[in-house]
C-alpha positions in Angstrom: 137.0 77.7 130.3 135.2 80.4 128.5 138.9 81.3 126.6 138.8 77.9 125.1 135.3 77.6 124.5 135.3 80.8 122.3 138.8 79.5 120.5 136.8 76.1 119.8 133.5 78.6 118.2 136.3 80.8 116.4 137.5 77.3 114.7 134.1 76.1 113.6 133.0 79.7 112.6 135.6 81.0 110.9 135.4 79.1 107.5 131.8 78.9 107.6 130.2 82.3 108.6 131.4 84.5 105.9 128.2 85.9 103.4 124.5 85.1 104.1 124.3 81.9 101.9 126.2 80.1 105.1 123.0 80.0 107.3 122.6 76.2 107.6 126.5 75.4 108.4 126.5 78.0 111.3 123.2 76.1 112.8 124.5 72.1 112.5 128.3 72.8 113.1 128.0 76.3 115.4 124.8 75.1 117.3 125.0 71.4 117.6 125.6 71.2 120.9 124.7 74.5 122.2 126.3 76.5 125.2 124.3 79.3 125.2 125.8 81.5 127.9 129.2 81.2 126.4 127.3 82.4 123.3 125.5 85.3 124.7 129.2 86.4 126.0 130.0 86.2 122.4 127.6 88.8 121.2 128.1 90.9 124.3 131.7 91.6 123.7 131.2 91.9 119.6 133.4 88.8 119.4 131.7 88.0 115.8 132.5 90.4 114.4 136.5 89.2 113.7 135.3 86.7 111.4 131.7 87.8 109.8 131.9 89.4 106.3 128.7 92.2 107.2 126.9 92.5 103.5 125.8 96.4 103.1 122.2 95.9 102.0 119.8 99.0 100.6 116.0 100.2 101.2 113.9 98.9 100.3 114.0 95.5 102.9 110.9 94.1 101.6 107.9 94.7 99.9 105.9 95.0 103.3 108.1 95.4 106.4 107.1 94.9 109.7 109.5 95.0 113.4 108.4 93.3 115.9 109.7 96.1 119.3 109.3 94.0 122.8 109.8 97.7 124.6 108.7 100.9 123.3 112.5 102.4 122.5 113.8 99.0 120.9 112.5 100.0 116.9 114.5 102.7 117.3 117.6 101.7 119.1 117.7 98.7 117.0 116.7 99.5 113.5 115.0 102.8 113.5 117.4 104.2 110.5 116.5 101.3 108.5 112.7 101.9 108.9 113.7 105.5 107.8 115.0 104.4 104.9 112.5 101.9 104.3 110.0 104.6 104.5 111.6 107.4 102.3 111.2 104.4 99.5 107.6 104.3 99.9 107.4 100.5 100.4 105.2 99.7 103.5 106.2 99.1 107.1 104.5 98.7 110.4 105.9 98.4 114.2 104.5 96.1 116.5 105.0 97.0 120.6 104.6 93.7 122.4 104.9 95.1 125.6 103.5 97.6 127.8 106.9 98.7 129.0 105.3 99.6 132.3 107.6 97.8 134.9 108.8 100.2 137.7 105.8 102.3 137.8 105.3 102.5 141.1 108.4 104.2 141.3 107.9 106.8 139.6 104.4 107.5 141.1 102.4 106.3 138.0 100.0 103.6 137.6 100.2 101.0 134.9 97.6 102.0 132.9 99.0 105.5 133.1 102.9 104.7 132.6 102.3 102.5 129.7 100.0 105.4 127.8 103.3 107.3 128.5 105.4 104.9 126.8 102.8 103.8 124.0 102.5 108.0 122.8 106.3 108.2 122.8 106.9 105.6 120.4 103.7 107.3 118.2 106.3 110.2 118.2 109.2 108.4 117.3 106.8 106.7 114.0 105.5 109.9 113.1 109.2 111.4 112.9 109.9 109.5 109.6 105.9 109.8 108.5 105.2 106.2 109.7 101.3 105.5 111.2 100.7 104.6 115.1 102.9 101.4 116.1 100.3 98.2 116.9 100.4 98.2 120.5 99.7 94.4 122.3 100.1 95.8 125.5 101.0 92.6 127.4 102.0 93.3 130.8 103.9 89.5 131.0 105.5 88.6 127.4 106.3 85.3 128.5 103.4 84.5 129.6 101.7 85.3 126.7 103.6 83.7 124.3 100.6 81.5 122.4 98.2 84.2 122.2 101.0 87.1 121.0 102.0 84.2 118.3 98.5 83.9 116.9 98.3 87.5 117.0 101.4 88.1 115.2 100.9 85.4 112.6 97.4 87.3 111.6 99.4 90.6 111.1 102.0 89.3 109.0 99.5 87.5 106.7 96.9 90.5 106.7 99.6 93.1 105.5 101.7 90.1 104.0 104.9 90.2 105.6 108.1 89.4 103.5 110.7 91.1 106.0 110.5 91.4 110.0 113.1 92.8 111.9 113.3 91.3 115.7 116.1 91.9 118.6 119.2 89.0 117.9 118.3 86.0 119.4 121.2 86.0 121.5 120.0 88.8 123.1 120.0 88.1 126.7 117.0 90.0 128.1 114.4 87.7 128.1 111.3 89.6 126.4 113.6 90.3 123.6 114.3 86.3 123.9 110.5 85.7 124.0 110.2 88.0 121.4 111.5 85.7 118.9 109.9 82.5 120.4 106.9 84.4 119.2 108.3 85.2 115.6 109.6 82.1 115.4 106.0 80.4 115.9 104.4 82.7 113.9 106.6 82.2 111.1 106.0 78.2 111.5 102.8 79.3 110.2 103.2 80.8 106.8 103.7 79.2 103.9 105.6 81.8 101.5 109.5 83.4 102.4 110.3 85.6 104.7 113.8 87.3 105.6 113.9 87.9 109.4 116.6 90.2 110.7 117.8 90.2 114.3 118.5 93.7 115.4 120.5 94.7 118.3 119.5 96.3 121.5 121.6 95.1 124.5 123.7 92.0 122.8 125.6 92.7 119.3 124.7 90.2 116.3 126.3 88.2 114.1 126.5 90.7 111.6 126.3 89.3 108.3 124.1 92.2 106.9 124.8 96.1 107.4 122.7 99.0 106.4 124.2 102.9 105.6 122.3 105.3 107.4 124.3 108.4 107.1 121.2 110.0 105.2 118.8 109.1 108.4 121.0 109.2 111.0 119.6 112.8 112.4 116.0 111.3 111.6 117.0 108.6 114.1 118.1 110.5 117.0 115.1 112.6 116.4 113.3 109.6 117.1 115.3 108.1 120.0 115.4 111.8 121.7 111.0 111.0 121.6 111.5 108.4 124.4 112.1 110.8 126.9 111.3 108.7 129.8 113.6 106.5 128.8 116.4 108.5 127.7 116.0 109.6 132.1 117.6 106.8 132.8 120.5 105.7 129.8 121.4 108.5 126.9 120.1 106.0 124.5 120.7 109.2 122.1 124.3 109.5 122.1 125.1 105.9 123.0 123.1 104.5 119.9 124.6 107.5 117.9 128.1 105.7 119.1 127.4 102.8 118.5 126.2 103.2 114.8 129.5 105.1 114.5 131.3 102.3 116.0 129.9 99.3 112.8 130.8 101.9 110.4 134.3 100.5 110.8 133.2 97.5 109.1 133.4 99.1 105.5 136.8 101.1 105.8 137.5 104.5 106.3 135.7 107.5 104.5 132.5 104.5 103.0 130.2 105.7 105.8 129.8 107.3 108.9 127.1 105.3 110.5 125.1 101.8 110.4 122.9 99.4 112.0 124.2 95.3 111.6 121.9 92.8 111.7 121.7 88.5 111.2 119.4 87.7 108.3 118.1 84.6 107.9 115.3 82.8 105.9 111.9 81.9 107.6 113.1 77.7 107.8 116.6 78.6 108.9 115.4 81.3 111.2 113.0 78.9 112.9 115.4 76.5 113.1 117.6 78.6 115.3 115.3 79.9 117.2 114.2 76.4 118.4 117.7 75.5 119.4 117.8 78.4 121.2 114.5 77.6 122.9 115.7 74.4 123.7 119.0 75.2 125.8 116.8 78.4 127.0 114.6 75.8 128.8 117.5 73.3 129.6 119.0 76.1 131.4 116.1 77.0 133.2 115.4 73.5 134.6 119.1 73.0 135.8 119.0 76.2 137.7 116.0 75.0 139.6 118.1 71.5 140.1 
């Protein structure tokens, strides 16, 4: 079953997801009727990747960039070579932490309060490794179930510092504050009236990599900053294994172009929305026929 239903998505991908300018094609013909488990297996085993033409792309990504981290780690695991380079051009950027990354601190003998300070002054570490100021930290202790007010305060941030570039975990990404972390963009976006290129980063799943970016010149600056999350890094080597992966996507350009990058899905603000509404959509159907 999920052999042919990956055959059937290579057939309708395969002439259409090629450059960035295919966004609307991969939603109607890709997404029309939407199995989104069989899709999440496709960006866990990097199965895009056979057909998408990744686009290397240069700093600056935006005249005012902003990520949007649902975890204190994710800005850098995701993207935290492109903020470096976004940074060394002098164009602003910002990070937002939407969570308090606080779950399991019991075990560890901490309290809430005291875990997520932990986790809020590693990720100041991380910024101030490529001269960046203090991440915004929301400090939700439920994403999910703050989705309206994160929205509202999300859109406010991206029109105060106006926001033409945000950088968010895939979509497809199956854990679900990264999930609800673009149900928030998403909404926010709905909200603004000029363009705005969103970029799904990738944390746990892989994207549909239609853009790439060279970090070669960063890539110590960003295991400087991963190697700040130390409470994290106690539990997965997010150092070396990012490092490997980013190793890994340099294939993607041939041998001796680079020797690391980070891939991500860009898409305009309607497109964007539009996906991330489909995606909402079978995320709920799902939900309901699980409780069936």
């Amino acid at each position: 079953m999920i052999r042919d239903y990956l055959r059937r998505l290579y057939r309708i991908l395969f002439p259409l997801i090629y450059s960035r300018a295919q966004y609307r094609l991969f939603i109607n013909a890709a997404l029309g009727s939407m199995d989104l488990r069989m899709l999440e297996l496709a960006s866990l085993t990097d199965y895009f990747a056979s057909f998408v033409r990744s686009i290397p792309i240069r700093a600056p990504f935006g005249k005012s960039m902003l990520v949007l981290a649902p975890h204190q780690d994710d800005e850098a695991i995701g993207c935290g070579g492109t903020l470096a380079l976004q940074a060394a051009s002098k164009h602003p950027a910002a990070i937002v932490i939407l969570q308090d990354g606080a779950g399991g601190y019991e075990q560890i003998g901490l309290t809430r309060e005291q875990m997520t300070q932990v986790r809020n002054d590693e990720s100041q570490r991380a910024a101030a490794v490529i001269d960046l100021g203090p991440p915004i930290f929301l400090n939700y202790g439920d994403l999910t179930a703050s989705i309206p007010e994160a929205t509202e305060r999300i859109r406010r941030i991206i029109i105060e510092r106006k926001v033409d570039a945000v950088f968010v975990p895939f979509v497809l990404d199956g854990q679900a504050d990264h999930r609800a972390a673009n149900y928030i963009l998403a909404g926010a976006l709905a909200g603004i009236s000029w363009d705005v290129r969103v970029f799904g980063y990738e944390v746990w799943g892989l994207s549909i990599p239609n853009v790439m970016v060279i970090i070669d010149d960063v890539i110590e600056k960003k295991l400087e900053m991963l190697a700040c999350f130390r409470l994290a890094n106690s539990a997965v080597d997010y150092v070396n294994t990012t490092k490997g992966l980013n190793m890994y996507h340099a294939r993607m350009l041939g041998a001796g172009q680079c020797k690391y990058a980070e891939r991500f899905f860009e898409a305009p603000r309607a497109e964007y929305i539009e996906l991330v509404e489909r995606v909402r959509a079978a995320d709920s159907g799902r939900a309901r026929n699980s409780l069936a």
